[in-house]
C-alpha positions in Angstrom: -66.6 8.1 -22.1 -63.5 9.0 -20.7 -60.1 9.8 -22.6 -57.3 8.0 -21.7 -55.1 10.7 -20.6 -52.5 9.3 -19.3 -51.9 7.9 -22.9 -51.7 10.8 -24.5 -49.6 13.1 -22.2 -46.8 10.0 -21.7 -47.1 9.6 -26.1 -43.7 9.0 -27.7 -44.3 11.9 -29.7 -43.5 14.6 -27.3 -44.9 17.6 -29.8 -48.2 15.8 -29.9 -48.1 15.5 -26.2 -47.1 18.9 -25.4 -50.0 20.0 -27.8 -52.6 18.5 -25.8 -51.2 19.4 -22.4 -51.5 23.1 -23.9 -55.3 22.6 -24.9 -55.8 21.3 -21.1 -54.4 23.9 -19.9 -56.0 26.7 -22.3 -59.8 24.6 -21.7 -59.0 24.6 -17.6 -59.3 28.5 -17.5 -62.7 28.3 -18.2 -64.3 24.9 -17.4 -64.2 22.1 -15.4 -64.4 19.6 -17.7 -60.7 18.3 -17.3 -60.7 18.1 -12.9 -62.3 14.2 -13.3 -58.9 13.8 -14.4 -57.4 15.1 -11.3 -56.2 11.7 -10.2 -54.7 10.2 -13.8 -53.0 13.4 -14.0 -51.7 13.0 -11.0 -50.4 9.7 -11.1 -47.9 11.0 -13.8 -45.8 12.9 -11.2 -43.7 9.7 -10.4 -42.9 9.6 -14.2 -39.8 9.1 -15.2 -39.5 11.5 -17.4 -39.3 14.8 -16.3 -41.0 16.3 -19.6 -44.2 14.7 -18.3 -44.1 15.1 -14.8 -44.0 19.3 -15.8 -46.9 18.4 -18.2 -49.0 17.1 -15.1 -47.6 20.2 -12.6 -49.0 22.6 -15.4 -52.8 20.8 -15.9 -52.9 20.5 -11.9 -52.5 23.7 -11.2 -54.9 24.6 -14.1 -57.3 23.1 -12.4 -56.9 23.7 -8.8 -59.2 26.4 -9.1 -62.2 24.1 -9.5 -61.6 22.5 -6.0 -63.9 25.0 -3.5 -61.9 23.3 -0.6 -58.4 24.3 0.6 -55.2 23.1 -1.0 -54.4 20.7 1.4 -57.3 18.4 0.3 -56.9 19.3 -3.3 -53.9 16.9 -2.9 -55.5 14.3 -0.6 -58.1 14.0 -3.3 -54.7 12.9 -5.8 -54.3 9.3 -3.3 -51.3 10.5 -2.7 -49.5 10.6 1.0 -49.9 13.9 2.2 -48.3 16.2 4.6 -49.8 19.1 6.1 -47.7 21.2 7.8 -48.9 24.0 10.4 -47.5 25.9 12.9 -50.5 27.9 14.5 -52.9 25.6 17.8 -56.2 26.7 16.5 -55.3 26.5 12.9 -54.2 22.5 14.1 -57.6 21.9 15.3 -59.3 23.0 12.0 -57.4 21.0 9.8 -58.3 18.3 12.2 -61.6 19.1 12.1 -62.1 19.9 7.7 -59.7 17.2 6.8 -61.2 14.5 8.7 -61.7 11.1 6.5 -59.1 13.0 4.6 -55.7 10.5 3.3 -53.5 13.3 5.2 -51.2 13.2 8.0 -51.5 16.8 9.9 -48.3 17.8 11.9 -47.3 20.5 13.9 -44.3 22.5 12.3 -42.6 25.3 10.7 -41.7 26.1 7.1 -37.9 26.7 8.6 -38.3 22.9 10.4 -40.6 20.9 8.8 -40.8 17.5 10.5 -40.2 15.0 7.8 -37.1 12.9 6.9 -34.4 13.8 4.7 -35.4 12.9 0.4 -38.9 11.7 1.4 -41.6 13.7 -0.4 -42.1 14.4 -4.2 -43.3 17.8 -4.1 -43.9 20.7 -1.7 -46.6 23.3 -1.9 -47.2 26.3 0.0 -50.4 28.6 -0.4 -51.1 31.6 0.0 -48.0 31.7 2.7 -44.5 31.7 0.9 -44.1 35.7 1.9 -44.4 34.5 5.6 -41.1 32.6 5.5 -37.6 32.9 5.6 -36.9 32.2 2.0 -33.0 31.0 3.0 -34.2 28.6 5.4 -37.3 27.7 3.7 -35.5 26.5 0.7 -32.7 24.7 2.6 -35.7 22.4 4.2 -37.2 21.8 0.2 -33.7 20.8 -0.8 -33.3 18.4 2.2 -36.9 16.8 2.5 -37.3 16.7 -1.5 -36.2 14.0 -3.4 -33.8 14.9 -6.3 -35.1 17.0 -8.8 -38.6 17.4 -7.3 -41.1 20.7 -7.0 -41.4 23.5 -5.0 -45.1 25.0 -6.0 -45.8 28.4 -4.6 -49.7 29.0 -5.0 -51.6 32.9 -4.1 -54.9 33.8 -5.0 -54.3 37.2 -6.0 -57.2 39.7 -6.2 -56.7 41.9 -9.8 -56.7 45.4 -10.1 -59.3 47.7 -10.7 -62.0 49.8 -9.0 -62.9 46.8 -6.7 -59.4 46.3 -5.1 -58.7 50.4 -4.9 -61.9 50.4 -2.7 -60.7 46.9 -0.7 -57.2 48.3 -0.4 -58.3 51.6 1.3 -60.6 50.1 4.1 -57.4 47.2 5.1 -55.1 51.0 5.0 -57.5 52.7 7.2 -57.1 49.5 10.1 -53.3 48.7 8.9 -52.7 50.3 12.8 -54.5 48.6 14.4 -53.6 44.9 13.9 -49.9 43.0 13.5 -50.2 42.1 9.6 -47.6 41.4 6.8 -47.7 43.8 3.6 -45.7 44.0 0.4 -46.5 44.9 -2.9 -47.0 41.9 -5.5 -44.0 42.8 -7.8 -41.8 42.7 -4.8 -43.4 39.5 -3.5 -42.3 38.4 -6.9 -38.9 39.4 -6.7 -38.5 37.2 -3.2 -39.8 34.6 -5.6 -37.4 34.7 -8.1 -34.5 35.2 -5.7 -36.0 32.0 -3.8 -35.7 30.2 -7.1 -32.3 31.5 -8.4 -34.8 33.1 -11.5 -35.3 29.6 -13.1 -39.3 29.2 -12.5 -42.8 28.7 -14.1 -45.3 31.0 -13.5 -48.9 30.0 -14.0 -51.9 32.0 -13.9 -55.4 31.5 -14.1 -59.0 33.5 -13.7 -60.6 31.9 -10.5 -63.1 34.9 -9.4 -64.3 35.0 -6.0 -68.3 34.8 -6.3 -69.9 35.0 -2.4 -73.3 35.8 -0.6 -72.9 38.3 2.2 -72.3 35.7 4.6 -69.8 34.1 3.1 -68.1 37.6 2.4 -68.0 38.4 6.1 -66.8 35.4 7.1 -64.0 34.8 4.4 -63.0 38.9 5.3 -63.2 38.5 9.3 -60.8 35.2 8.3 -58.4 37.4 6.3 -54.9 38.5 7.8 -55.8 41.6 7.5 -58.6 41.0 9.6 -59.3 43.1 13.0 -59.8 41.2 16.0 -63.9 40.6 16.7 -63.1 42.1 20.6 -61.4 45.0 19.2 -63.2 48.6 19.8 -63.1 49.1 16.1 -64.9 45.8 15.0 -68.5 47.7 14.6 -66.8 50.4 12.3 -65.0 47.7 10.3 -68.1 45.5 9.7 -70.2 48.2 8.3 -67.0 49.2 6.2 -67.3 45.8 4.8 -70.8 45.3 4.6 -70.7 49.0 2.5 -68.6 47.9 0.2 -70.6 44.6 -0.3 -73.5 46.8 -1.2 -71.3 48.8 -3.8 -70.2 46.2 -6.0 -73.4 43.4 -5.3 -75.3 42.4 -7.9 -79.1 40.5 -7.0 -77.3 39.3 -3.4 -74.1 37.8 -4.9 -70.3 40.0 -5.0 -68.2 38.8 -8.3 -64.4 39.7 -7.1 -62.0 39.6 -9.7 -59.3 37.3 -8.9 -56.6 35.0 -10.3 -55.2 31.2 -9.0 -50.9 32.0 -9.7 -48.6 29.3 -8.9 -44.6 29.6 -9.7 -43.0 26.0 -9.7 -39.7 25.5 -9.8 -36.8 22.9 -8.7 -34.4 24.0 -6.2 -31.0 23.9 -7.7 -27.7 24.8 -6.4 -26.3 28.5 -7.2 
């Protein structure tokens, strides 16, 4: 039997409410149990009160993870409207072609110009694609689209450090000439962050290991913006680089990477 969740997280006694958000949020890292309550949680980001809209933010991000498809229909799957925004032809064409049947309306824009009308959306998110913009005009588009008082939600998978990423780190150095690619480190990616939100932000982070056959290896690396082109001269040398270090660090078939869901939310506030 279900809980009636929206019940408790909206309860007058904001201590008892807070508690269970916590418990959500602390159960999310390591099951699924909670995501059937994607859409009541959901519902709560109209609220009223601002205490429980943040409660919601916090538990769908917790569970964002347990979604295996891209953000973009994480949120369709909330019934709410949703706006996906994308600059790049053949990146068009596959949201067309994933989020078909999808409650999305896919247009052709910029995070600089973003093709929606002044104080008519109730959140934005961006993932895995802040550190592409220009943070000053970026956030002048969140403060005009955004009603009052509303999210920004900045979302990376982030691979974690260790043996595993020292070895992914030096085959993407070895290419870094010979593709047009955007690097920083993460603690100056957070920086940009906290400058973009005038330092007043959540940060949320949660385990959400990568766990692929071969196949799916490839095809997520080849996908990656690090990624050298498959007519380039070096493409041979690069997929055997790859498919080395998937034979390092397999186990029976399957490669467990080490990774984390973060998401910094924050409201955009005058200086």
């Amino acid at each position: 039997m279900k809980e009636n969740i929206v019940q408790k997280l909206t309860s007058k006694d904001d201590k008892y409410a807070c508690a269970f958000t916590d418990r959500i949020v602390a159960e999310s890292h390591d099951t699924d149990e909670w995501y059937e309550y994607f859409e009541d949680v959901a519902s709560l980001l109209d609220h009223p009160k601002s205490l429980v809209r943040n409660r919601a933010l916090y538990i769908l991000a917790a569970n964002a993870q347990w979604d295996e498809e891209i953000l973009t229909k994480q949120l369709a799957l909330t019934n709410s409207v949703v706006f996906a925004v994308e600059p790049n032809e053949s990146m068009l064409k596959q949201a067309h072609k994933h989020l078909q049947g999808e409650k999305v309306t896919i247009m052709k824009g910029t995070a600089e110009n973003i093709p929606l009308k002044e104080h008519s959306v109730d959140a934005v998110f961006a993932g895995q694609a802040f550190h592409w913009f220009d943070p000053l005009l970026f956030r002048k588009e969140c403060k005009r689209i955004l009603y009052q008082g509303k999210p920004v939600v900045l979302v990376w998978n982030r691979k974690l450090p260790g043996e595993m990423e020292d070895a992914r780190k030096r085959i993407v150095n070895s290419y870094e000439h010979t593709i047009d690619s955007f690097h920083c480190s993460w603690n100056e990616r957070e920086e940009g962050i906290s400058a973009f939100f005038h330092g007043k932000f959540e940060k949320l982070s949660f385990p959400n290991d990568l766990v692929e056959r071969r196949e799916e290896f490839i095809g997520r690396t080849l996908s990656a913006s690090h990624a050298v082109e498959t007519s380039a001269s070096e493409i041979d040398a690069y997929l055997a680089d790859w498919n080395s270090y998937f034979d390092a660090f397999q186990q029976d078939g399957i490669i467990t990477i080490k990774n984390e869901t973060v998401a910094f939310i924050g409201i955009i506030h005058d200086r």
